[in-house]
N, C-alpha and C positions, 0 to 999 in steps of 0.2 A: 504494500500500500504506500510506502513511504517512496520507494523509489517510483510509482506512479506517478506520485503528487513530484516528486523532484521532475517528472520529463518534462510537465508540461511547462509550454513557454513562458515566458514572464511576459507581465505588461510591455505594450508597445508606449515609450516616451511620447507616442503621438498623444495620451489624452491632455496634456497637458495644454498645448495651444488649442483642442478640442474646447475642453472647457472655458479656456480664455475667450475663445470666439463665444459661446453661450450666453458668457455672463459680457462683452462688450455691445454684442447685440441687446442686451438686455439693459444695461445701466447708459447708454449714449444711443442721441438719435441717429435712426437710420438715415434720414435726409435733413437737407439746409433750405430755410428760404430764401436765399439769397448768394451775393457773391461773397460776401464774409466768410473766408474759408471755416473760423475758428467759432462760428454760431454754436448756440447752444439752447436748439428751440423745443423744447417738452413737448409741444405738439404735435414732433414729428417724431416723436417714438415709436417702434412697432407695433405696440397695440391700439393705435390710435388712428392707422394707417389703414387698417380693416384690409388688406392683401394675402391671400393664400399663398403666394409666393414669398412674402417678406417672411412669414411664419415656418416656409422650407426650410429656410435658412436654418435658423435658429433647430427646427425639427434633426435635421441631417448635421449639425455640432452636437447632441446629443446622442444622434445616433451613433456615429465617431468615437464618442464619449466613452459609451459603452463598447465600441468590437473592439477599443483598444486595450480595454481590460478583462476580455473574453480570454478562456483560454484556448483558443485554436491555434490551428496551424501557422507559424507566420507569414508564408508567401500566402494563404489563401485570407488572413488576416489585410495584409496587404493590400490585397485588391480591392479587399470591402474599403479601406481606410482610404486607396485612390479614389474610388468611386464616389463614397460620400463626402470626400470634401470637394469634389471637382464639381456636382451636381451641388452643390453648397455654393458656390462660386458662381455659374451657371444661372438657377435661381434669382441670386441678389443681384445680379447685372441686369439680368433679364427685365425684372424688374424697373430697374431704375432709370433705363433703356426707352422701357413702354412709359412708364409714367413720368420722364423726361424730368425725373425730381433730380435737381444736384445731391451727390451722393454725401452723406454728414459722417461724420467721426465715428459711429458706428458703423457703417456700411464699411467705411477702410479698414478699422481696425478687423473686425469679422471676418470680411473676405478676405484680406491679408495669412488672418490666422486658418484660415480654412485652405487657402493654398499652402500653409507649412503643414497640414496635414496631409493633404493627398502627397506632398513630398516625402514625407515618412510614409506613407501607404507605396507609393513608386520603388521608394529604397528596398520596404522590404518584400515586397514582390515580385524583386531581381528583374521588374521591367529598368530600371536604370543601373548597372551595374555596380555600385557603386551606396555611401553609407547616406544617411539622410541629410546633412548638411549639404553636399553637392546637389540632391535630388530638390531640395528645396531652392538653394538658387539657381538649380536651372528653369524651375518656372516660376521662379521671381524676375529673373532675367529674362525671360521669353515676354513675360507678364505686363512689365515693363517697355520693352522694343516696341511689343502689340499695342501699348496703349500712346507711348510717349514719340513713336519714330514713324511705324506704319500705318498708324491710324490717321492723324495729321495731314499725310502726302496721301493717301487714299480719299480723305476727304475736299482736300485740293482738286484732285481729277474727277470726283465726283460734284463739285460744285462747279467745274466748268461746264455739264454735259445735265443739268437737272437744275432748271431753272423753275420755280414758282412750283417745285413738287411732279412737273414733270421731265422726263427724258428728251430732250432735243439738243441738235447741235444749232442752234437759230445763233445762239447768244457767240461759239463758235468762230460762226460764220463771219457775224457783224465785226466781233472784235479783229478778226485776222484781216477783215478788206476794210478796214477803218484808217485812215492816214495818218493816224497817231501813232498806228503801228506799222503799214510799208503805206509808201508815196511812190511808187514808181516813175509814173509818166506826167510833169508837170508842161500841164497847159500855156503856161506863160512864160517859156523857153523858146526860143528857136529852134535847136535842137530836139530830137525825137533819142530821149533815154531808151526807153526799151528798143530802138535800135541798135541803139549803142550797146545795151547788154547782148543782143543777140550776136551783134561784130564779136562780143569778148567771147563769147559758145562758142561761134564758129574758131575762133583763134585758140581756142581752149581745144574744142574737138581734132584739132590738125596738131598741136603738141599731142595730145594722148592718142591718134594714129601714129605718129613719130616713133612714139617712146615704145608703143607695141611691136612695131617694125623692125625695132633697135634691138627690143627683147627676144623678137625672132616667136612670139609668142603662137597660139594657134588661132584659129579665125573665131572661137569665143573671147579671148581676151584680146583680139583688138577690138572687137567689136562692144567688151568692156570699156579699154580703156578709152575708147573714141568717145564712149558716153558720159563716163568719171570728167574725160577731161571736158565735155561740152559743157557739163553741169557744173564743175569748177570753173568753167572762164564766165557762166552766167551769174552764178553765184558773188565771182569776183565784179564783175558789172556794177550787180545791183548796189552792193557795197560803195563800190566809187560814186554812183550816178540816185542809187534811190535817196529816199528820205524816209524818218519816222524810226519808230526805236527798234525795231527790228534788224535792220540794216546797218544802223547806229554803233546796235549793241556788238554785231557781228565783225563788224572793222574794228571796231574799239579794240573785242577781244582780241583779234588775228594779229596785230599788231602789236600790243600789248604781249601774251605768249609768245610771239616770237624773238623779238628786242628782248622780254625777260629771260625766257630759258638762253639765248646766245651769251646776254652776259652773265647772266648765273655761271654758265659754262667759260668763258673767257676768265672769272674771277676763281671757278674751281682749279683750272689749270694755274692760273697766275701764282695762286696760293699752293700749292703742291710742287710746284716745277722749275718757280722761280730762282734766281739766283739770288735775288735782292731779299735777304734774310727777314727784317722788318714787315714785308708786306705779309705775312700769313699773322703778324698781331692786327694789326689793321683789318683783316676780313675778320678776324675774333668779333671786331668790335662791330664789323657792318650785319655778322650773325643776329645781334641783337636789335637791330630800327626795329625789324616789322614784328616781332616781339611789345618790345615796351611804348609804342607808337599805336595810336587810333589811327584807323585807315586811309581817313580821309585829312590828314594834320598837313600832308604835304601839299593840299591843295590849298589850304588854307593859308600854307606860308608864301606859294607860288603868287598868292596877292601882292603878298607885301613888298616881293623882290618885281612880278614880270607885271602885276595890275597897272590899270590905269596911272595910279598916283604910287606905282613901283618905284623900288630905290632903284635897280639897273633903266627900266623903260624909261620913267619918268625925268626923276632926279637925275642922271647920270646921260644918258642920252638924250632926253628931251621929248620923246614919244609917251603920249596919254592915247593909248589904243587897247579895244578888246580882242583882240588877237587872239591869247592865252584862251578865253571862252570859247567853246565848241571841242572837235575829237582834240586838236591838239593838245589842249590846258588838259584836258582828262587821259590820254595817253600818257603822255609823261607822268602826270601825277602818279598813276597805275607804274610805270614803268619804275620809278625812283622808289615807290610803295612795294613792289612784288618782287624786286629783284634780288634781293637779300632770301626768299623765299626759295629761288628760283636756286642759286647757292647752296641752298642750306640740304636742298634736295639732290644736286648734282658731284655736291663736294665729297659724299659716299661715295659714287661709282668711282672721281678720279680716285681715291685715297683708297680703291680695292683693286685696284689694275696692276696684273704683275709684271714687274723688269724684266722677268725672263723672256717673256714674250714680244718685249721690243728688243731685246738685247739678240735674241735669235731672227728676227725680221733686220737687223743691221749687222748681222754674221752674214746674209744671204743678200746684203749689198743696197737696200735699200735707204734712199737718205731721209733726212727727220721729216720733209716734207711727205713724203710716200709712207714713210712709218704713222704719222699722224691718220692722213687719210686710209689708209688700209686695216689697221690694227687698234689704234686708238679710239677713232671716230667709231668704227660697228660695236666695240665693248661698253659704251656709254648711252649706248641707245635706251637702253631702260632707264637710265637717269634723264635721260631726254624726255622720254614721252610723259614720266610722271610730275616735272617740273613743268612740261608744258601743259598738260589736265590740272596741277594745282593753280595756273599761273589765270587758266581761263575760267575756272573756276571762281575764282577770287575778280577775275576781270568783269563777267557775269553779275555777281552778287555784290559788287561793290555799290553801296548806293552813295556817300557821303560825294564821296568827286566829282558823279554827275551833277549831282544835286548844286556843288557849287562853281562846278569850272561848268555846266554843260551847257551855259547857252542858251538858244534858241533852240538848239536838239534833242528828242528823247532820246530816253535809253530803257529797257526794256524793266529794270531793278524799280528806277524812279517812275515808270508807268505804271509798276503793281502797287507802289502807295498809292501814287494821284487816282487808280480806278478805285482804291479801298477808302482814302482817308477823303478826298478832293468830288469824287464825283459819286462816292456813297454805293458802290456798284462791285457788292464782291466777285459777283460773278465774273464781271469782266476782269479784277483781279485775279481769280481763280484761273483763266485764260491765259493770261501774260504770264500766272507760276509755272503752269501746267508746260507753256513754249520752252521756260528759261529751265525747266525739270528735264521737257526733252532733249537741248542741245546739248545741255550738259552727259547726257547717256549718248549719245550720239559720239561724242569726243573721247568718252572712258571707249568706245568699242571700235570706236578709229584708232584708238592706242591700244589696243590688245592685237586689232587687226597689224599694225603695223610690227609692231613687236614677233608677231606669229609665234611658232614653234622654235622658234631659233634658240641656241643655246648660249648662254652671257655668263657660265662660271667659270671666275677666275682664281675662286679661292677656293684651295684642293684640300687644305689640311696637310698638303703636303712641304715639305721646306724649301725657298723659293729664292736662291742668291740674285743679287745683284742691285743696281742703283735705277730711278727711272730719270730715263733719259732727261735732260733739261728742254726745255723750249727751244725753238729756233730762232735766234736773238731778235730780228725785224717783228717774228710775232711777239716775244715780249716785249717788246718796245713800246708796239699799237698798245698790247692789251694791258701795259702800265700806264699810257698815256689815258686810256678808257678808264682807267680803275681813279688814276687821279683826277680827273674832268668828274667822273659821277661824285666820289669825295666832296669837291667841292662844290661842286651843286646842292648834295642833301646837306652838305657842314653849313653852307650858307644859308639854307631854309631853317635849319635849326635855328640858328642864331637871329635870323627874322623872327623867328618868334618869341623867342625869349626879352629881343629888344625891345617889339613891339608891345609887350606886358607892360613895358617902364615907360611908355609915351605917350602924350596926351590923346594924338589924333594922326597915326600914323600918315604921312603924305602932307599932310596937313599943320599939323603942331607936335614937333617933335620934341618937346620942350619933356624933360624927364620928372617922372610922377610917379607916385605909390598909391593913386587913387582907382586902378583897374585891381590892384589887389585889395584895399578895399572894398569895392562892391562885389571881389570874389569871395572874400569873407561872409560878406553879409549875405546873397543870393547863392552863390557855389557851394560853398564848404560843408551845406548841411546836405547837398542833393551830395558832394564826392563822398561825403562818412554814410551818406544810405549806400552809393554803389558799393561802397567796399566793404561793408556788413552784408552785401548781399552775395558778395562775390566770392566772400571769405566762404558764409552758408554753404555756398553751390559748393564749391573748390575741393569742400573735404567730400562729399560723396560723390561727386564726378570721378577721383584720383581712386577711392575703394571701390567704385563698382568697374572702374575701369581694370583696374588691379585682379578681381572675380572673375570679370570677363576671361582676360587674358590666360589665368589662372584655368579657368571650364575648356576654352577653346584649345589650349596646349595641351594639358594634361588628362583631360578627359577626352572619352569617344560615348554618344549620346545622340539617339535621334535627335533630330534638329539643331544640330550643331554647326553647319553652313549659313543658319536661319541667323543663329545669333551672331556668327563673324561677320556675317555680310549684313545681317540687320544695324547691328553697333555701329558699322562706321557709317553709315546711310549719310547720318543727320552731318555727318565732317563734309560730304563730298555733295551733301544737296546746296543751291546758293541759299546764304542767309537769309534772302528775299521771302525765298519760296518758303520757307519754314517757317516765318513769322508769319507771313499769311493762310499758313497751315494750321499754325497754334490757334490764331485769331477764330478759326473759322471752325475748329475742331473743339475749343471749350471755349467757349463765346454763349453756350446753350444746351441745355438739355441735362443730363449727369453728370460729365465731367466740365462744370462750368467753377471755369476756374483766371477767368482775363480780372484785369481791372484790379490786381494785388501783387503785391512780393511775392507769393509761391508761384504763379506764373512763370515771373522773371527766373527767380530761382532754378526751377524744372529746367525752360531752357537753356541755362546755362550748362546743367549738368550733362543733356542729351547732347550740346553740342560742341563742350570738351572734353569729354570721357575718350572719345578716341585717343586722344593724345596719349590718357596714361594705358589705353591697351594696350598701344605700339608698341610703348617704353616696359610696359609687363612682356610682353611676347619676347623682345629684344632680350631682356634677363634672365626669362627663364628656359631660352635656348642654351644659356650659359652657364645653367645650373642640370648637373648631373640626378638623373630621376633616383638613383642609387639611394639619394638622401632622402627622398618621399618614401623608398622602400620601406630603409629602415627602420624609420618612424610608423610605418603602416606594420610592422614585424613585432612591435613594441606596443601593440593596442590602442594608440595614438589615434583619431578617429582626424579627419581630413583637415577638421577648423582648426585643431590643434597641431596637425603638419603645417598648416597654413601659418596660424598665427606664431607657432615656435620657431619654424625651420626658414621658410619663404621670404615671410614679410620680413624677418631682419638681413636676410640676403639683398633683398630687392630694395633695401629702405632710400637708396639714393635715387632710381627710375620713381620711384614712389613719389619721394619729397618733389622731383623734379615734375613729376605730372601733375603735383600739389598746387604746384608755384605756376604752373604755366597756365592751366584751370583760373586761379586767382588773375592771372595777368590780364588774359584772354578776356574774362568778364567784363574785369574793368575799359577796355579800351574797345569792347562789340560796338555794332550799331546797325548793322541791318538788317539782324533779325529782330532785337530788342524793342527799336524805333515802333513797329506795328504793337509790343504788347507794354509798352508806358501806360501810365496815366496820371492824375493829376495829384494824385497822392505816395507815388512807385515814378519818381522823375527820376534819371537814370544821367551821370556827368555826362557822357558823349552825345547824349540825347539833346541836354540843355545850351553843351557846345556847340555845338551844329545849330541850334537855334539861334546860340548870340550871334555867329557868323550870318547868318541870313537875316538877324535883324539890323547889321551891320555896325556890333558893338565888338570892331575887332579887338579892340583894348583889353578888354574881361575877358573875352573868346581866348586871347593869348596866353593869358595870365593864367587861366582854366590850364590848356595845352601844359605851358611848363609845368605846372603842378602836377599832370599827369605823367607826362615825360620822365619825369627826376623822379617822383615817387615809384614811379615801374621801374627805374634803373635803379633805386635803391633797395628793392625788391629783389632784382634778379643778381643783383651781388650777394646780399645777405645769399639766395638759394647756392651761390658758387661756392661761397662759403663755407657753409652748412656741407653740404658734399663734399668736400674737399678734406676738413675734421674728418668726418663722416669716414670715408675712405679711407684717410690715415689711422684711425681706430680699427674700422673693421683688419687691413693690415699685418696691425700691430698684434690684433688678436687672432689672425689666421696664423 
């Protein structure tokens, strides 16, 4: 009898958040009337609610309650314990779903605790291989993505195409032949544009007959490439010759990308090859602009040097022109903004390229010119194509530069506010996300196409002598005179702005003042201490679920595990535009109504720097031997205690760093932000960008350096901090 009573199982730990959810559902309301995240309305408690379905709930955590302290079987235990907390889950959405009630403090905290049950029901069911800690963050993580990444961008393409409750493409239609968005053929020209684009087809089609002919290809790929190139020289046309933001946006980016990833790539080599010892501290430092820098800051200072009453235009030469307004003022902006980016992506590829491989390509007689192009240039390709998708990306989503160098021109960023905030028309902003959603997938699968199956490993693991060759002195010359020319351009716009803080009336009365810091006191310094209590909130769970992530996607194997690597980085690679019109549009109403507060702003911060510290998780713990998770799993050690013993102090430097970049990032966003502000959630880049258009560049400034220097004093301390850090860990290895 006794060893009977010894076989059978012991309690499953699941009753514990069982019961939690019982008594949360029971002691806090299931819904809020209102946007107040933090209500606390009696009336909307379950039993007052009168719902068969809210009362599931609370039934199936009971139920729970009990199979967890049954003595059955454990995998068949298990299933009951997935089942009822998943239909527990199921249930209270469902709910809240139909009766479009915002979900209250009990509804989170319940359904929360009802998915860590089915996660202990999953664990021990051996449907997840694996102990209940992982099983539970994988659909908190799942949970998460579903509600925070793909729901958003689902709702986005579902509001371009379901106007007033029904399915039509009418709104479609109207927004893409509206001349806000293409102008092709202007009436009050001489010339005839779209003939002009069709000249660039046809001159496009006769290159891509060329180049097939060249290729020696078959008569399907010329007859490809005849069409690739017709629809690139149209494409190029429209660009030179249309109007409206479509076209706009399209040349901004091409340009933009291209100029960035080149000197990304001119400044990776410069720094790895050169002779001139000095310059790889100098790109140390140009790593950091677009880091500690709002996006849109160089466009800002671009006033004060090239504007109207500019120190070079005005002062200096004697020109008061808007020139600087339109693609050019915003190209460059973007170019001087992204190029550190572009760098920061490319400086891998040179800094993994082996010697042996040029040192053997100049055994067989070839000189640094033919070495470059032959051997160099094809191993860099992947740092090429991903500098230039971040580059367009970022060119894309950038709203601040149009908004202040554009002109008299859309761009397609600043159209999805003006349809949202200006002309009260989400749909038609849902339209303009939905274009800048697709080009963007367009570009990621032009860079996979282009990359193909080819193979780019340079690093064998194996031992690799040799030095890499130096540059070829005329190209370093150019690309030291490029590196010094960009230098002083962005050193100059710095110091415009900083001057500009201390000046009565830039252009105007230069007479020096401490009254722009003044009115940043009084007006600024209470919206900078909200951003950065908000930033700091987001920063620490951005860096731990980025941390988890990376942690599930490496070390575990689990259906849906593609779901969440490719779900996670979504919100990094979607533009900031489109996301904010996604948050707007996706808890604006119904359950998860949640606009018009700090946990908004919050949330997206977290979904949309969390990537960074995936990378930097993934990056370390290729670096750490699985040997150590063994051991610890050998030792009874259950996973959160691998995690939190063994990992997290391995990993504490990627950690802190995706801490700190999370905190930087926040502070300095603004295009996806800008859509979820409001009048009580003002946000510093928000409010800057405002004094700039109301044209108080004085304060604007003062703002700027404040921002500036504060993120630079930020990302020393983080250098810092890692650096100890390192030398401790060390000292104790």
């Amino acid at each position: 009898m006794a060893s009977t009573s010894a076989a059978r199982p012991a309690a499953s730990p699941a009753w514990i958040p069982a019961g939690l959810a019982a008594v949360a559902f029971l002691a806090l309301p299931f819904g809020r009337p209102g946007r107040p995240f933090l209500t606390f309305d009696p009336a909307l408690r379950p039993y007052q609610l009168g719902s068969v379905w809210v009362w599931l709930v609370l039934a199936l955590a009971i139920a729970a309650l009990v199979i967890s302290l049954l003595p059955l079987k454990i995998s068949r235990r298990g299933e009951f314990l997935a089942l009822t907390g998943l239909l527990g889950v199921a249930s209270g959405v469902g709910w809240l779903i139909s009766s479009s009630t915002p979900f209250g403090l009990g509804a989170l905290a319940s359904l929360l605790l009802l998915l860590v049950v089915a996660g202990y029901g999953l664990s021990e069911s051996g449907r997840i291989q694996s102990d209940a800690f992982v099983a539970t963050s994988i659909l908190l993580v799942g949970a998460f993505i579903l509600l925070f990444i793909v729901f958003p961008l689902f709702t986005v393409l579902k509001t371009a195409v379901v106007v007033d409750g029904s399915l039509t493409l009418g709104k479609v239609g109207v927004t893409l032949t509206s001349p806000l968005f293409l102008f092709a053929e202007n009436p009050f020209t001489e010339r005839s544009e779209v003939a002009l684009m069709v000249y660039f087809a046809m001159g496009g089609a006769v290159l891509g007959l060329a180049w097939s002919l060249v290729r020696r290809g078959r008569a399907v790929h010329i007859l490809f490439g005849t069409g690739a190139g017709a629809a690139a020289g149209f494409l190029i046309g429209l660009m030179i010759f249309g109007r409206g933001a479509f076209p706009t946006s399209l040349l901004v980016a091409l340009i933009v990308a291209t100029v960035s990833t080149l000197s990304g790539l001119a400044f990776a080599l410069l720094g790895q090859r050169s002779r001139f010892g000095p310059i790889r501290h100098s790109l140390s430092a140009v790593s950091l602009l677009p880091i500690i820098t709002p996006p849109f800051i160089l466009a800002f200072a671009m006033i004060f040097i090239f504007g109207r009453r500019g120190l070079l235009s005005y002062q200096i030469l004697g020109i008061s022109s808007n020139a600087i307004f339109g693609i050019p003022g915003v190209a460059l902006a973007q170019i001087l903004a992204f190029t550190p980016i572009a760098y920061l992506v490319i400086r891998g590829s040179v800094a993994s390229l082996d010697p042996a491989l040029e040192e053997a390509s100049q055994t067989l007689g070839a000189d640094r010119w033919t070495l470059f192009r032959s051997v160099t240039w094809p191993l860099l390709r992947p740092g090429l194509a991903n500098a230039f998708l971040l580059t367009t990306i970022e060119s894309f989503a950038d709203f601040g530069n149009p908004l202040i160098l554009g002109g008299d021109r859309g761009y397609l960023a600043t159209e999805v506010f003006s349809a949202f905030a200006a002309r009260y028309d989400p749909n038609e902003a849902a339209v303009y996300g939905s274009v800048l959603l697709a080009l963007v997938l367009i570009v990621f699968f032009a860079q996979r196409w282009w990359l193909g199956r080819s193979s780019f490993v340079t690093v064998t693991g194996k031992p690799s002598g040799g030095s890499l060759a130096p540059l070829p002195r005329l190209l370093e010359a150019i690309l030291l005179a490029l590196f010094i020319l960009w230098s002083l351009v962005v050193l100059a716009l710095y110091i415009s702005i900083l001057y500009g803080s201390f000046v009565q009336l830039w252009g105007i009365n230069n007479t020096l003042t401490l009254k722009n810091y003044r009115d940043f006191l009084n007006a600024g310094w209470p919206v900078f201490l909200d951003t950065a209590r908000i930033a700091a909130i987001s920063a620490i769970p951005a860096a731990l679920l980025g941390f988890l992530i990376a942690y599930l996607v490496v070390r575990q194997r689990f259906f849906g595990r593609t779901f969440v690597e490719f779900g996670s980085m979504l919100s990094f690679a979607t533009p900031g535009t489109v996301m904010g019109v996604a948050y707007i549009l996706a808890f604006n109403t119904g359950p998860w109504l949640l606009t018009a507060s700090g946990v908004i702003i919050a949330i997206a911060f977290v979904f949309r720097n969390m990537p960074v510290a995936i990378r930097g998780g993934v990056a370390g713990l290729a670096q750490i031997d699985e040997s150590l998770e063994e051991a610890s799993t050998t030792l009874r050690a259950s996973s959160s205690v691998t995690l939190r013993r063994i990992l997290l102090p391995l990993l504490i430097i990627p950690l802190i760093g995706g801490l700190i970049f999370a905190f930087v990032r926040a502070m300095t966003a603004i295009s996806q932000v800008i859509f979820l502000v409001s009048p009580g959630n003002m946000l510093a880049t928000v409010l800057l960008l405002g004094w700039v258009e109301q044209g108080q560049l004085g304060r604007a400034a003062a703002m700027g350096s404040v921002l500036i220097i504060s993120m630079l004093v930020t990302i020393l301390l983080l250098l810092l901090i890692t650096r100890n850090r390192a030398g401790t860990v060390g000292v104790q290895t």
